[in-house]
N, CA, C and O of each residue as an XYZ file, in Angstrom:
352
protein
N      74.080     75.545    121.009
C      74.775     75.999    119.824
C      74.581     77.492    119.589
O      75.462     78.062    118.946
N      73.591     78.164    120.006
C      73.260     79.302    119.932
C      73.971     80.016    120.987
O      74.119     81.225    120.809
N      74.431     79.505    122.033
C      75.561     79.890    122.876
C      77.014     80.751    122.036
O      77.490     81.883    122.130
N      77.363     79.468    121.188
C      78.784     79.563    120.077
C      78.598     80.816    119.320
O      79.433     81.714    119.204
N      77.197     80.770    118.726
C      77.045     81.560    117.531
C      77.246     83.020    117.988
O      77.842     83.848    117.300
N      76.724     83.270    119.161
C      77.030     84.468    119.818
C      78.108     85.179    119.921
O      78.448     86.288    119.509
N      78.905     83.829    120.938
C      80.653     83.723    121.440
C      81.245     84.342    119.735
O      81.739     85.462    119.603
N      81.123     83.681    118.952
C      82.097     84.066    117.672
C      81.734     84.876    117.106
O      82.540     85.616    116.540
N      80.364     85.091    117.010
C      79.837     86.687    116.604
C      80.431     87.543    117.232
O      81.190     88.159    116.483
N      80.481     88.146    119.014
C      81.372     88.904    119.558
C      82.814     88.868    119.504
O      83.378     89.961    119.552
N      83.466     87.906    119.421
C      84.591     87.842    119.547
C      84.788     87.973    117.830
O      86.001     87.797    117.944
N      84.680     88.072    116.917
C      84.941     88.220    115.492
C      84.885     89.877    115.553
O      85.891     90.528    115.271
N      83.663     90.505    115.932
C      83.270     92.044    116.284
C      84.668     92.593    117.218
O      85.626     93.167    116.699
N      84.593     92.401    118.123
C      85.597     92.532    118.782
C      87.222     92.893    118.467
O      87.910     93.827    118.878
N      87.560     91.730    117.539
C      88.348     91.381    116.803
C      88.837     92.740    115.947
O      89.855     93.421    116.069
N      87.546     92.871    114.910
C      87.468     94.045    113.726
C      87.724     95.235    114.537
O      88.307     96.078    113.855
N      87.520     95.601    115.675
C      87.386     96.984    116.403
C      88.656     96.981    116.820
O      89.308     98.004    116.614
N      89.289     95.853    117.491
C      90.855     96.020    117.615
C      91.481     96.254    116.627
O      92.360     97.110    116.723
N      91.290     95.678    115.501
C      92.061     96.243    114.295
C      92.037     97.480    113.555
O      93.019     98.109    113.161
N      90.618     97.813    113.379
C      90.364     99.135    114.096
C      91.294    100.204    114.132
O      91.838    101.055    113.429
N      91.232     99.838    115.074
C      91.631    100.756    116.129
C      93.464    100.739    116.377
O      94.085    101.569    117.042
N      93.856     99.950    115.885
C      95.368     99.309    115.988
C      95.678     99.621    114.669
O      96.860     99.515    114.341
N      94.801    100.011    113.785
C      95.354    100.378    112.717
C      95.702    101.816    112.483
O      96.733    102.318    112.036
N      94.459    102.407    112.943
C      94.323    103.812    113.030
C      95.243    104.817    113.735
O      95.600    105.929    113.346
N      95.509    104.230    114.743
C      96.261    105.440    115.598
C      97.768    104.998    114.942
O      97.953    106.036    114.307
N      98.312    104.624    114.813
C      99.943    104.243    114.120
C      99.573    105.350    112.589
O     100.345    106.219    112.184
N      98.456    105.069    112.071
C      98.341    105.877    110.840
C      98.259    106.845    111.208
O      99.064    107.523    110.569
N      97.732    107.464    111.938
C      97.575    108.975    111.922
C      99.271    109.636    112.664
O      99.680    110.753    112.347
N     100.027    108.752    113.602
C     101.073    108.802    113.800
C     102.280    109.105    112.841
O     103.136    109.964    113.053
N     102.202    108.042    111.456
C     103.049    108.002    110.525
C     102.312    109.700    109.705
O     103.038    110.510    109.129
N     101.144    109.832    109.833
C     101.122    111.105    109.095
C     102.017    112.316    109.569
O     102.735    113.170    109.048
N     101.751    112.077    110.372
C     101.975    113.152    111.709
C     103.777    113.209    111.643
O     104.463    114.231    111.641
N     104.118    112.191    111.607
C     105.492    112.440    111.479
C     105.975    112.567    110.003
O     106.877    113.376    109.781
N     105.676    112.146    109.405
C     106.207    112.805    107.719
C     105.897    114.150    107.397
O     106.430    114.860    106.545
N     104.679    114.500    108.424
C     104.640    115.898    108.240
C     105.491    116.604    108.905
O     105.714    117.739    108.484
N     105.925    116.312    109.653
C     106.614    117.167    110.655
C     108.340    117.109    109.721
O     109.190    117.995    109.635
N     108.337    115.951    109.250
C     109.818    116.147    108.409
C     109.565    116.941    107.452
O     110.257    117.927    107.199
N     108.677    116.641    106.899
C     108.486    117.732    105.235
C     108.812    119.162    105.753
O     109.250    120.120    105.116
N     108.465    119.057    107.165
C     108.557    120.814    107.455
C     110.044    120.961    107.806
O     110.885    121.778    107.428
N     110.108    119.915    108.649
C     111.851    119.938    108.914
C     112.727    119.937    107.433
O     113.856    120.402    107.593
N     112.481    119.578    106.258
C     112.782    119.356    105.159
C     113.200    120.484    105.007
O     114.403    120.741    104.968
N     111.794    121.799    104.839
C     111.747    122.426    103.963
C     112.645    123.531    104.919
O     113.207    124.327    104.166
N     112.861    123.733    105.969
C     113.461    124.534    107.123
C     115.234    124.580    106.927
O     115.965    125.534    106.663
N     115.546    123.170    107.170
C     117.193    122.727    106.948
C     117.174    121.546    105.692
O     117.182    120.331    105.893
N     117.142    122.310    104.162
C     117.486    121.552    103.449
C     118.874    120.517    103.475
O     118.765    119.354    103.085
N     120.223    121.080    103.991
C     120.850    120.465    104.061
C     121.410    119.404    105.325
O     122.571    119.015    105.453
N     120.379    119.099    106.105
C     119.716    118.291    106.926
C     119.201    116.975    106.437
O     119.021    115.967    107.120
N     118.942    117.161    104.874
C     117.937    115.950    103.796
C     118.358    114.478    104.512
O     117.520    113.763    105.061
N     119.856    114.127    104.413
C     120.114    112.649    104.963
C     119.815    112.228    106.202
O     119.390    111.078    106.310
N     119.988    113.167    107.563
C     119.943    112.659    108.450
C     118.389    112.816    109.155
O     118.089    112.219    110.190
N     117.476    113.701    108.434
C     115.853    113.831    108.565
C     115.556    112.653    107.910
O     114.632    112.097    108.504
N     115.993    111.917    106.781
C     115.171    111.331    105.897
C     115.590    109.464    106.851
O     114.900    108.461    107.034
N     116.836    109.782    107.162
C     117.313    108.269    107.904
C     116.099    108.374    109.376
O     115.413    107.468    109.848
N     116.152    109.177    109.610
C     115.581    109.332    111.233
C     113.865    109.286    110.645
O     113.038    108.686    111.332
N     113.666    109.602    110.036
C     112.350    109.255    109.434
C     111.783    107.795    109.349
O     110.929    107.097    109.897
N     112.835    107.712    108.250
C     112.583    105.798    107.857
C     112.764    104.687    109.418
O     112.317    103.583    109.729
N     113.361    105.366    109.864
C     113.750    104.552    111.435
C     112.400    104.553    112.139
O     111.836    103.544    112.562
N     111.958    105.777    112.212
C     110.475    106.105    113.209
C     109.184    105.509    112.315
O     108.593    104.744    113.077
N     108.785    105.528    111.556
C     108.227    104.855    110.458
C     107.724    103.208    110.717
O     106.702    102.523    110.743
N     109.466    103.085    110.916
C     109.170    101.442    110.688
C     109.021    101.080    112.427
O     108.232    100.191    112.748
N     109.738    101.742    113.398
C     108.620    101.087    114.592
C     107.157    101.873    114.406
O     106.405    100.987    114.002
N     106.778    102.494    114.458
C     105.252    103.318    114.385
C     104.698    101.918    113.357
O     103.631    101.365    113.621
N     105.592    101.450    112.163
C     104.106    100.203    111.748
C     104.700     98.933    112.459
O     103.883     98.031    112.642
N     106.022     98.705    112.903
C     105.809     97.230    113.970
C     104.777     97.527    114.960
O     104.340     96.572    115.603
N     104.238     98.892    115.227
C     103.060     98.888    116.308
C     101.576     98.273    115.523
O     100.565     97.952    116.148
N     101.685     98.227    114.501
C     100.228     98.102    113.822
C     100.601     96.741    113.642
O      99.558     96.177    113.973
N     101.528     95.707    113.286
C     101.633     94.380    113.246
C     102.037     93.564    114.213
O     102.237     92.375    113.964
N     102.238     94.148    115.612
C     102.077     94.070    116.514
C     100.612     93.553    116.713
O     100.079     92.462    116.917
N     100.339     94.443    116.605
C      98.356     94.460    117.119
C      97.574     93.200    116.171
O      96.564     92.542    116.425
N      98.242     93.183    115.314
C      97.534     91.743    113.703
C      97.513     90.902    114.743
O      96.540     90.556    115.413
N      99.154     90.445    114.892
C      99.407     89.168    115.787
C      98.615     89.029    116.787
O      97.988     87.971    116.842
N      98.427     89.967    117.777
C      98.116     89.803    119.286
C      96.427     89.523    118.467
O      96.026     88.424    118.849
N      95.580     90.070    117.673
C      94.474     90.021    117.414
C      94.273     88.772    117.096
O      93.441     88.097    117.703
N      95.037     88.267    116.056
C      94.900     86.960    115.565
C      95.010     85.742    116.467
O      94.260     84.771    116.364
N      95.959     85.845    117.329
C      96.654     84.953    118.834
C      94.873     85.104    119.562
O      94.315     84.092    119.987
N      94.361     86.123    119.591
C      93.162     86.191    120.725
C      91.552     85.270    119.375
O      90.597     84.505    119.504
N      91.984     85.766    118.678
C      90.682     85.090    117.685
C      90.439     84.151    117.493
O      89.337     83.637    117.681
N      92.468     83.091    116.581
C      91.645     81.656    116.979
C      92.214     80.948    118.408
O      91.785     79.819    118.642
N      92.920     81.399    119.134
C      93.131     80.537    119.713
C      92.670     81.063    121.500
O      93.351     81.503    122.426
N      91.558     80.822    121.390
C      90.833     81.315    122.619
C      90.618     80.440    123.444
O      89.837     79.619    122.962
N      90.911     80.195    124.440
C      90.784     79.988    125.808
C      89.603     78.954    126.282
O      89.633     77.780    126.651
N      88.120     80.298    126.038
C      87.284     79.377    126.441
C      85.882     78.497    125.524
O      84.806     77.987    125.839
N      86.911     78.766    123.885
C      86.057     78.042    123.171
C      85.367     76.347    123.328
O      84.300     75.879    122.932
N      86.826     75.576    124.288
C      86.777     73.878    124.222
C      85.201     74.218    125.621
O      84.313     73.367    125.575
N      85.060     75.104    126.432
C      84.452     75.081    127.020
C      82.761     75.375    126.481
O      81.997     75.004    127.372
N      82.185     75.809    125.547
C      81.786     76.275    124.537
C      81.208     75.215    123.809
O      80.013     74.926    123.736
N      82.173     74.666    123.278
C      81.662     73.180    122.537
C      81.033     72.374    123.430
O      80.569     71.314    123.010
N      80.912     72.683    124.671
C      80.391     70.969    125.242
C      78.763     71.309    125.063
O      77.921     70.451    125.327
């Protein structure tokens, strides 16, 4: 049993560091690009619609990358492989 306690201790750790880490880089991404429009903003004001559409577009894949990573984390946490092996 002290086998398990391990297994789910690492793999829970594990887990948190992918998320982590799957969270982080998309964030610093979405910064990174709103900044770069604000500047594009402030450069070609009359640019506003088609910076602000092309924005919201890049945005929303940059966070399907971070819920991307939930799923795949969650898919690896509970449903692991070699837990039935584990229990015996």
């Amino acid at each position: 049993m002290a086998n398990m306690t391990w297994f789910v201790l690492a793999s829970t750790l594990i887990a948190a560091l992918a998320m982590a880490l799957g969270v982080m880089l998309p964030a610093l991404a979405m910064g990174r690009s709103i900044s770069q429009a604000l500047d594009a903003l402030a450069r070609q004001p009359e640019a506003e619609q088609a910076i602000t559409r092309t924005l919201f577009i890049g945005l929303a894949m940059i966070e399907s990358l971070a819920i991307y990573v939930l799923v795949i984390v969650l898919i690896i946490l509970f449903r692991n492989p070699l837990m039935p092996y584990l229990l015996k």
